[in-house]
C-alpha positions as CSV (number, residue, x, y, z in Angstrom):
1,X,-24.7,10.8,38.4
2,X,-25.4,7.7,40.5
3,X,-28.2,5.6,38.7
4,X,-30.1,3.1,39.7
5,X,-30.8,0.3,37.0
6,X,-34.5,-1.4,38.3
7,X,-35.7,-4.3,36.6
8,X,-39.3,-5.0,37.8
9,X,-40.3,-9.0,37.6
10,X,-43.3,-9.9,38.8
11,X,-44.5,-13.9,39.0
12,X,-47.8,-15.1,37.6
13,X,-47.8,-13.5,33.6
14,X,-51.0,-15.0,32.3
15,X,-49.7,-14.3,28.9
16,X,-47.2,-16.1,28.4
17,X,-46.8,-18.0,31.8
18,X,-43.2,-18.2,33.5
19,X,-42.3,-16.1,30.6
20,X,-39.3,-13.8,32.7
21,X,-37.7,-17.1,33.1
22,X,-38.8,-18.8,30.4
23,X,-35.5,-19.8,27.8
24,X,-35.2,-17.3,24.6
25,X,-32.6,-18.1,22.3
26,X,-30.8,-20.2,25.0
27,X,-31.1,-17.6,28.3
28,X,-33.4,-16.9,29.8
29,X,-35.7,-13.6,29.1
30,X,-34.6,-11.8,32.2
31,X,-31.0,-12.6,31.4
32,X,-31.3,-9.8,28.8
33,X,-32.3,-6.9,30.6
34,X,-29.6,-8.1,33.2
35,X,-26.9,-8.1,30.4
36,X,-28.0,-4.3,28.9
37,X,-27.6,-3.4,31.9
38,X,-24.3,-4.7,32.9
39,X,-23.1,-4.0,29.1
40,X,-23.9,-0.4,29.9
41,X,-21.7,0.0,33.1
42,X,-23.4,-1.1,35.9
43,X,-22.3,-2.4,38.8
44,X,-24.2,-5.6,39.8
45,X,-24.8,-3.7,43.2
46,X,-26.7,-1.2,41.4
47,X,-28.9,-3.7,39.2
48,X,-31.8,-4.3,41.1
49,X,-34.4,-7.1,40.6
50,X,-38.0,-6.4,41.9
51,X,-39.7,-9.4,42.1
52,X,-42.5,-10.6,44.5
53,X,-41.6,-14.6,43.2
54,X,-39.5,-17.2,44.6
55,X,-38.5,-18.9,40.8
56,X,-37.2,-15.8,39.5
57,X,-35.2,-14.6,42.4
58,X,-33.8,-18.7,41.7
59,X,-32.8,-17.9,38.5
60,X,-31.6,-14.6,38.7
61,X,-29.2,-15.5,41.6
62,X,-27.9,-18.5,39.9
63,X,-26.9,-16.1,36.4
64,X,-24.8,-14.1,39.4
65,X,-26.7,-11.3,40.5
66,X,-27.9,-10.7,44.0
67,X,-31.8,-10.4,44.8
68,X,-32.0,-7.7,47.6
69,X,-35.1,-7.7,49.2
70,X,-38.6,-9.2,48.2
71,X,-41.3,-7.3,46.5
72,X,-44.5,-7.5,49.2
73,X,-47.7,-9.0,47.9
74,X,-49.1,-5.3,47.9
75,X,-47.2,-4.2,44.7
76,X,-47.3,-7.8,43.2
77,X,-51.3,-7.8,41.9
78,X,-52.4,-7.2,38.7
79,X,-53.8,-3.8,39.4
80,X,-50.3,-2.6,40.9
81,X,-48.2,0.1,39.4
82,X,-45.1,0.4,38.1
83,X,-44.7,4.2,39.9
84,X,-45.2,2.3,43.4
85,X,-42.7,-0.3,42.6
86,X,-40.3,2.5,41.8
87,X,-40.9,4.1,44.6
88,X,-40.6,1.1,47.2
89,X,-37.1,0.0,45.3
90,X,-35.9,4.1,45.8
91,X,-37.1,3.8,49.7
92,X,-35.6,0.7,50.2
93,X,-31.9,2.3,49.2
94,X,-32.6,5.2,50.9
95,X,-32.9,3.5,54.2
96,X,-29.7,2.2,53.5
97,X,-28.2,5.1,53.0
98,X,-28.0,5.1,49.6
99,X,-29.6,7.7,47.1
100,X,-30.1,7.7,43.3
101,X,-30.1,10.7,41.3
102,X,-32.1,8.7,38.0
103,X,-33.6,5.4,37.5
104,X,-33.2,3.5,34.7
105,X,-36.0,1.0,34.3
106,X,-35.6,-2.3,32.4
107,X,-39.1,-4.6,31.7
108,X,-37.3,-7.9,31.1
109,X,-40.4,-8.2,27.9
110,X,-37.9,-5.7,25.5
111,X,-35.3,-8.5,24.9
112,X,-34.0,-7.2,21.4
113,X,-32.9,-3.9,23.6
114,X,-29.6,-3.6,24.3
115,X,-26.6,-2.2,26.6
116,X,-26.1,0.0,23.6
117,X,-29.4,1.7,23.4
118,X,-28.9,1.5,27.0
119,X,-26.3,4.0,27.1
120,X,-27.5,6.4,24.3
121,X,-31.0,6.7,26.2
122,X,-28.8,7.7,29.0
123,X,-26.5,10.4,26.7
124,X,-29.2,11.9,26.3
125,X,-30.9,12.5,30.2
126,X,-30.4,15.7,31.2
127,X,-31.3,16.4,35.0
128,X,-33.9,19.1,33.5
129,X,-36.2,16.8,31.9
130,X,-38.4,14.3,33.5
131,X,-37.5,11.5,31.9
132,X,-36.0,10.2,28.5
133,X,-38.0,7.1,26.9
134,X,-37.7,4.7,24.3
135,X,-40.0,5.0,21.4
136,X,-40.9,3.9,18.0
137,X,-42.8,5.6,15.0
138,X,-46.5,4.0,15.6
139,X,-48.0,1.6,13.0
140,X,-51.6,4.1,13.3
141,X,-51.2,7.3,12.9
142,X,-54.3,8.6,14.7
143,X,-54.2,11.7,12.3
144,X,-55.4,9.5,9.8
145,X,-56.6,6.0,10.4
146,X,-57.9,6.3,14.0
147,X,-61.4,6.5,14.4
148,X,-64.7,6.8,17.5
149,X,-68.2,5.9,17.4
150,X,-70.5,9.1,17.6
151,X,-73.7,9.4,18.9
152,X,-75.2,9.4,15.8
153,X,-73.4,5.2,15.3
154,X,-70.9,7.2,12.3
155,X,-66.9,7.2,12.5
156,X,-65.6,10.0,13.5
157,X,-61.9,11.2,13.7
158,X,-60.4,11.3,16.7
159,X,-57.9,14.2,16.0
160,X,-59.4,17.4,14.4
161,X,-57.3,17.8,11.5
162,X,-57.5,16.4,8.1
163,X,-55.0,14.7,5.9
164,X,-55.3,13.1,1.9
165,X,-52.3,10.8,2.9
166,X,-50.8,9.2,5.8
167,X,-47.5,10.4,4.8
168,X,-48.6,14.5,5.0
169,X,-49.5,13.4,9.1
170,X,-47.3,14.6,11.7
171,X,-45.2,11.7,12.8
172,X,-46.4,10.1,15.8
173,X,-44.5,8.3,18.3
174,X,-45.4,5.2,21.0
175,X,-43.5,3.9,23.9
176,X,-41.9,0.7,23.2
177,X,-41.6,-0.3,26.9
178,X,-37.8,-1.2,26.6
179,X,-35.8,1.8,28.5
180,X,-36.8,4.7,30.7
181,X,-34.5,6.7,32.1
182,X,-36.0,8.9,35.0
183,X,-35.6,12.1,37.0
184,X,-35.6,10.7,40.8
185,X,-36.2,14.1,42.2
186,X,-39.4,14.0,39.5
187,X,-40.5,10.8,40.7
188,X,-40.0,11.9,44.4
189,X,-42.0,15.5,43.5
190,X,-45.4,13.7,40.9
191,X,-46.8,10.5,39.3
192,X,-45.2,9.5,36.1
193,X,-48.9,10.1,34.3
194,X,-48.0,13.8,35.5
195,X,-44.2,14.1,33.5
196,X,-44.6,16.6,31.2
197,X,-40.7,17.1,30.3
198,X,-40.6,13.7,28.0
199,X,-37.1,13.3,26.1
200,X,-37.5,10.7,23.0
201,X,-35.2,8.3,22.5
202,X,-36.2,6.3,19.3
203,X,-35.9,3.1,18.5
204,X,-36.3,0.7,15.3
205,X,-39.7,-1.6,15.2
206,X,-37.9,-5.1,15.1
207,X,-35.7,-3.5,18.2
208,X,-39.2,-2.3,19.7
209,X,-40.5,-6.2,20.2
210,X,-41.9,-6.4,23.3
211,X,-43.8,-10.0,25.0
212,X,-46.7,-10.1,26.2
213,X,-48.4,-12.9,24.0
214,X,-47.4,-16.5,22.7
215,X,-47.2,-15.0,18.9
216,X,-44.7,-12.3,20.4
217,X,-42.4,-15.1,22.1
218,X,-42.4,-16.8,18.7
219,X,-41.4,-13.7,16.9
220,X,-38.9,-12.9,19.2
221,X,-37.3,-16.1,18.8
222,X,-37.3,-16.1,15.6
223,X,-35.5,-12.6,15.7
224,X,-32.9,-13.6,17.9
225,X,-31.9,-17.1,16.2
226,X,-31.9,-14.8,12.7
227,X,-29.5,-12.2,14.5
C-alpha cells in the first residue's frame, strides 16, 4: 500500500500566531508531525508539507525535508477545507505520475501524537473502510449533560433517551484531530462529511491535546517538559 503522509500548514493562525513554527519543548510544533511521520516509515519523499506560507516552508526545509509545491491562496483562507487541500496535494502527485492508495493526514496542532500511534492507526486501515481516525472518550456525554433551548425558553435533551447516571450512557467518542488515515479511492468517489465506513482508533486525553489557544500551548508545554 503506497501512502501518502499530508501535513497541511497553513500561515496566519490567529490563535496562537506563528504557532506551526513556533518552539515547543525545544522544536518547533511542525517538527512533530514531521517526526511521527518519519518514526512510522516514511520516506521524506512521501511526507508532504501543504503550506500556502513562505516562514514555514523556511523552517521545514531547514529540519531537512523538502517543500514541493506551494499551496495557492484559493485553499489558504479561513473558509477553506481540509477535503480541497487533500485533493490538490493527491492531484499534484498524480500529474507526476505518482498515485496513493491512502492518505495519512497529520495537523501539526496534535504534538503529544506519535510515530507509534501513527503506525497502529494504520494496522488497523483496511481498504474497505473509509477511513480510520483518532479519537478520544468525550468529556460530555450528550446522553446526559447536553442540553437545547426549546421554544417554550426550557432545556431540553438533545438525545431521546434517558439516563440516572453518566456512567449507564453509551460511551461516546470525538475526533482528536491528530491522525486520519484515509481511503483515496473514498476521497476520489465523496466528501469526507459523506464517510460513513469510520474505523476508531482511540487515543488517551493527555495524548489527545490539540492547539488552538494560548492556554493549550501552555498545557502542552507543560506536558512535554513533564514527559
Amino acid at each position: 500500500m503506497k501512502v501518502l503522509y499530508l501535513i497541511p500548514a497553513r500561515g496566519g493562525s490567529k490563535g496562537v500566531p506563528g504557532k506551526n513554527v513556533k518552539p515547543l519543548a525545544g522544536k518547533p510544533l511542525i517538527a512533530y508531525a514531521i517526526d511521527a511521520a518519519r518514526g512510522a516509515g516514511a520516506a521524506d519523499e512521501d511526507i508532504c508539507v501543504s503550506t500556502d506560507d513562505a516562514e514555514i516552508a523556511r523552517v521545514v526545509e531547514e529540519y531537512g525535508l523538502a517543500i514541493p509545491f506551494m499551496r495557492p491562496d484559493s485553499l489558504a483562507q479561513d473558509y477553506s477545507g481540509t477535503y480541497e487541500v487533500i485533493i490538490h496535494a493527491l492531484d499534484h502527485y498524480a500529474a507526476q505520475g505518482i498515485d496513493y492508495d491512502a492518505v495519512v493526514l497529520l495537523q501539526p496542532t496534535s504534538p503529544m501524537r506519535t510515530s507509534q500511534h501513527v503506525t497502529e492507526a494504520l494496522a488497523l486501515y483496511d481498504a474497505k473502510c473509509d477511513m480510520v481516525v483518532s479519537v478520544t472518550e468525550a468529556r460530555s456525554n450528550p446522553y446526559y449533560v447536553m442540553f437545547h433551548e426549546n421554544e417554550s425558553g426550557y432545556l431540553q435533551s438533545l438525545m431521546n433517551a434517558r439516563f440516572a447516571r453518566r456512567q449507564d450512557c453509551p460511551t461516546v467518542w470525538e475526533y482528536n484531530g491528530a491522525v486520519y488515515v484515509m481511503n483515496v479511492a473514498s476521497l476520489r468517489e465523496k466528501h469526507l462529511s459523506q464517510f460513513d465506513r469510520r474505523i476508531k482508533y482511540v487515543m488517551s486525553a493527555r495524548d489527545s491535546v490539540d492547539i488552538d489557544t494560548p492556554d493549550d500551548w501552555e498545557y502542552a508545554q507543560f506536558l512535554m517538559t513533564k514527559k
